[in-house]
C-alpha positions in Angstrom: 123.7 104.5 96.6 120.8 104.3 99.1 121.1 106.7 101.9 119.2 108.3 104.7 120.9 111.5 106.6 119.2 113.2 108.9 120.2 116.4 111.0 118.5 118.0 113.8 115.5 117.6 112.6 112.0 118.8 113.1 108.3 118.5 112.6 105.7 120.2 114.3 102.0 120.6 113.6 99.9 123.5 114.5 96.7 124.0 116.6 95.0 126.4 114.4 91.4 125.9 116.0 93.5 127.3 119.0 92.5 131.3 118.4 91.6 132.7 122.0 94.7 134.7 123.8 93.0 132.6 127.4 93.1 129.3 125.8 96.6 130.0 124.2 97.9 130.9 127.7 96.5 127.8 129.6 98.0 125.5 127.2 101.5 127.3 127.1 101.5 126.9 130.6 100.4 123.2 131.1 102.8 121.0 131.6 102.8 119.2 128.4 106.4 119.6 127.1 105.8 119.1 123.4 103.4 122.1 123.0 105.2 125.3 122.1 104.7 128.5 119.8 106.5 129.4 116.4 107.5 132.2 114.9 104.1 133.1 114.0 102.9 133.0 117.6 100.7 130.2 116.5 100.2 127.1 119.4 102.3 123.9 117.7 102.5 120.8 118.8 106.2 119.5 118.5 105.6 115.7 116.6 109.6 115.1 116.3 112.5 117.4 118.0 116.2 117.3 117.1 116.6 113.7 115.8 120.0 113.1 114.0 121.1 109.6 112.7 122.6 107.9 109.3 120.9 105.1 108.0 123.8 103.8 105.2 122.5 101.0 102.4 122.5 97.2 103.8 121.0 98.5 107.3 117.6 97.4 108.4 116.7 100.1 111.6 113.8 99.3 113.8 112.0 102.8 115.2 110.3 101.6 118.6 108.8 103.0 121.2 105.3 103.5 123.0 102.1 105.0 121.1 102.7 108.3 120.3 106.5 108.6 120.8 106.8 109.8 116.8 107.4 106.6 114.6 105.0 106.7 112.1 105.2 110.6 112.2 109.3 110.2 111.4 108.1 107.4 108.4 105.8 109.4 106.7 108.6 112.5 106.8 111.0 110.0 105.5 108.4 109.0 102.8 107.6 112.9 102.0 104.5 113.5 103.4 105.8 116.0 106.4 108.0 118.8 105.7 110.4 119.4 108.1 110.2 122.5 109.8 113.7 122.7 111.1 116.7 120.5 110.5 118.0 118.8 107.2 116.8 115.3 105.7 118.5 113.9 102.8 116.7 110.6 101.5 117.9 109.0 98.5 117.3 106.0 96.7 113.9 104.7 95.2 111.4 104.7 98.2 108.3 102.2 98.7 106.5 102.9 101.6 104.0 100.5 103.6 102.7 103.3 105.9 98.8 104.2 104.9 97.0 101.6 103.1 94.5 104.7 101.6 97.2 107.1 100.8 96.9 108.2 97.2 93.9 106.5 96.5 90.8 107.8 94.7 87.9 106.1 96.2 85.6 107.0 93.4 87.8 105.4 90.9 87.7 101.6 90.2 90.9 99.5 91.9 92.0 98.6 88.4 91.8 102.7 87.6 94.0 103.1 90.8 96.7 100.6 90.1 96.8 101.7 86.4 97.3 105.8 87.6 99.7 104.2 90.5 101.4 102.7 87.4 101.9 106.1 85.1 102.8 108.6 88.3 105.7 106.0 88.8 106.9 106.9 85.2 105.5 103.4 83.8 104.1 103.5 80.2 100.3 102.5 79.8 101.2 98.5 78.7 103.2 97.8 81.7 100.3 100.1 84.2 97.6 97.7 82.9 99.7 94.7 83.4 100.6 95.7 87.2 96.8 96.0 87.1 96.5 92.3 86.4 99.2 90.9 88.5 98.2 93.2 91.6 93.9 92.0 90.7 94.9 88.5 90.8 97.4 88.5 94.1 94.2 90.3 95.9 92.1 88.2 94.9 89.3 90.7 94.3 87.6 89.5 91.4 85.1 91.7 89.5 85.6 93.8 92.3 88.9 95.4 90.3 86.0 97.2 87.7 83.9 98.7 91.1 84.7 102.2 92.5 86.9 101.5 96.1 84.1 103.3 98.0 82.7 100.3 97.3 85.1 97.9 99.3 85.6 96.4 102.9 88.1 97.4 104.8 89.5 94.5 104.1 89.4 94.9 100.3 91.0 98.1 100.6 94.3 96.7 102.2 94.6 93.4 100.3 94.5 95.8 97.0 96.8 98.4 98.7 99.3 95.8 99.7 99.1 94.1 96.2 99.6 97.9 94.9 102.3 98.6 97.2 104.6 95.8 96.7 104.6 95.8 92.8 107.7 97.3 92.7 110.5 96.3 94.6 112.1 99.6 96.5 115.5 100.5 97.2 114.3 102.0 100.6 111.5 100.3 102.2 109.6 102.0 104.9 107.1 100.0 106.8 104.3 100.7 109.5 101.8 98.1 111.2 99.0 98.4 108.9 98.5 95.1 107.2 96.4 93.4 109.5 93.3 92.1 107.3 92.6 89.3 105.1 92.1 85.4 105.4 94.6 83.0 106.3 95.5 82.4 102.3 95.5 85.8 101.4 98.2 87.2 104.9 100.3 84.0 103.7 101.3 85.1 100.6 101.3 89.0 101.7 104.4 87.4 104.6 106.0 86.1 101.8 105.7 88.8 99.4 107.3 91.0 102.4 109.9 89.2 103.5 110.8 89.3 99.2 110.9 93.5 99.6 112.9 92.8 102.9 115.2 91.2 101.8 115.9 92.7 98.5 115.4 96.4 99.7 118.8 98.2 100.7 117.7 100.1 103.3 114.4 99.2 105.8 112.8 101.1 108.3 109.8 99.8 110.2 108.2 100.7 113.0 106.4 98.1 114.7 105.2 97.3 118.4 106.3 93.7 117.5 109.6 93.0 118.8 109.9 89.1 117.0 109.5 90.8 114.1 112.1 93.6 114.8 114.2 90.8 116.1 113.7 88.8 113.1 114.3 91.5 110.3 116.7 94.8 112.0 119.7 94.5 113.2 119.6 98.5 115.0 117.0 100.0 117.0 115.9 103.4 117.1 114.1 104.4 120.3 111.6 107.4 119.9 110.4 109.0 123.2 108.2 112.2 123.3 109.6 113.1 119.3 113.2 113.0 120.6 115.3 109.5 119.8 116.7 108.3 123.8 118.4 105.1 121.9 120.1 104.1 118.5 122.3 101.3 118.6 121.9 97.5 118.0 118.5 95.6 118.3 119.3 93.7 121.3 120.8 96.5 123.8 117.7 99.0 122.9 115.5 96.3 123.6 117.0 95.0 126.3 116.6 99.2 127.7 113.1 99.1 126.9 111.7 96.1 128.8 111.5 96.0 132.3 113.7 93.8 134.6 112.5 89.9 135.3 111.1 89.8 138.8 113.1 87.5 141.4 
């Protein structure tokens, strides 16, 4: 069964353009908490600290907080991409992640190349690749364009292929960021719908998003991320009600 667990744990990035004993000392004694050393007296910055929680199958958790509190940093950890330097994270359950809309991509290789490689490193035989290629080419909309190197692409091409990509199979554990912002009115209809699909049917969700309607609309508990370190957990309403400020009168 789907399952998230994680224990006091920890990611941290180091400065390693940070060489100079001076330089080292002025940043170790600024006042900017989440700049520390390691073990290897390297200068690290300290992206999430001692975050505990339990996300159990049937939750859908909300990570909020201001820019640069740690919740896309906490995804892409959840997803695989970060390895924790301290703690324990056990994630199990078949993960689809809407977190980087380039991630995995080879820009030199057509979009139909991409999907049909997307296809086989999900353990997909070569038939059913090349027909994800065709269903995620027609939901994009991009035409010829599936047979041109990505390079090649707007920004906008890039994420309507990536979302079409991305939502081909539906998860067990769905991690989403706020990166699907492009396309025409036609195209960001049927992406909603295609979403609120994975929501719905996914076990588990996690998203962190700056939009509280669609926390509201889709979580039922919060997650508040301050400075790497969660300051709430609980249901949607009472974190949010925390976060905003008081009604003037």
């Amino acid at each position: 069964m789907p399952h998230i667990l994680a224990e006091r744990l920890s990611i941290a990035f180091p400065l390693y353009h940070v060489g100079a004993r001076s330089l080292k000392k002025r940043l170790m004694a600024s006042t900017i908490p989440r700049l520390r050393t390691d073990g290897s007296n390297r200068v690290v910055v300290a992206a999430l600290n001692d975050l505990s929680f339990d996300i159990r199958s049937g939750e859908r958790v909300a990570l909020v907080g201001h820019n640069g509190a740690g919740k896309t940093t906490l995804l892409r950890t959840l997803a695989g991409v970060y390895e924790p330097v301290g703690g324990r994270l056990v994630v199990e359950g078949r993960i689809g992640s809407l977190i980087d809309p380039s991630a995995g991509m080879d820009v030199d290789a057509t979009g139909r190349e991409n999907i049909v490689l997307r296809g086989l490193f999900r353990g997909l035989d070569q038939k059913r690749s090349e027909e994800m290629a065709v269903e995620a080419g027609a939901f994009s909309g991009l035409g010829e364009f599936l047979d041109v190197p990505m390079r090649t692409y707007s920004a906008g091409m890039q994420v309507r292929l990536s979302f079409a990509i991305a939502t081909l199979m539906q998860p067990e554990v769905l991690l989403m960021d706020e990166w699907f912002s492009a396309g025409d009115a036609d195209f960001m209809a049927r992406a909603q719908q295609r979403l609120e699909e994975l929501v719905q049917k996914a076990e588990i969700l996690v998203l962190a998003s700056h939009n509280m309607q669609a926390v509201r609309a889709w979580c039922t508990r919060a997650i508040r991320l301050q400075g790497g370190r969660i300051v709430a957990d609980g249901p949607v309403e009472q974190v949010l009600a925390d976060m905003e400020p008081p009604a003037a009168g």
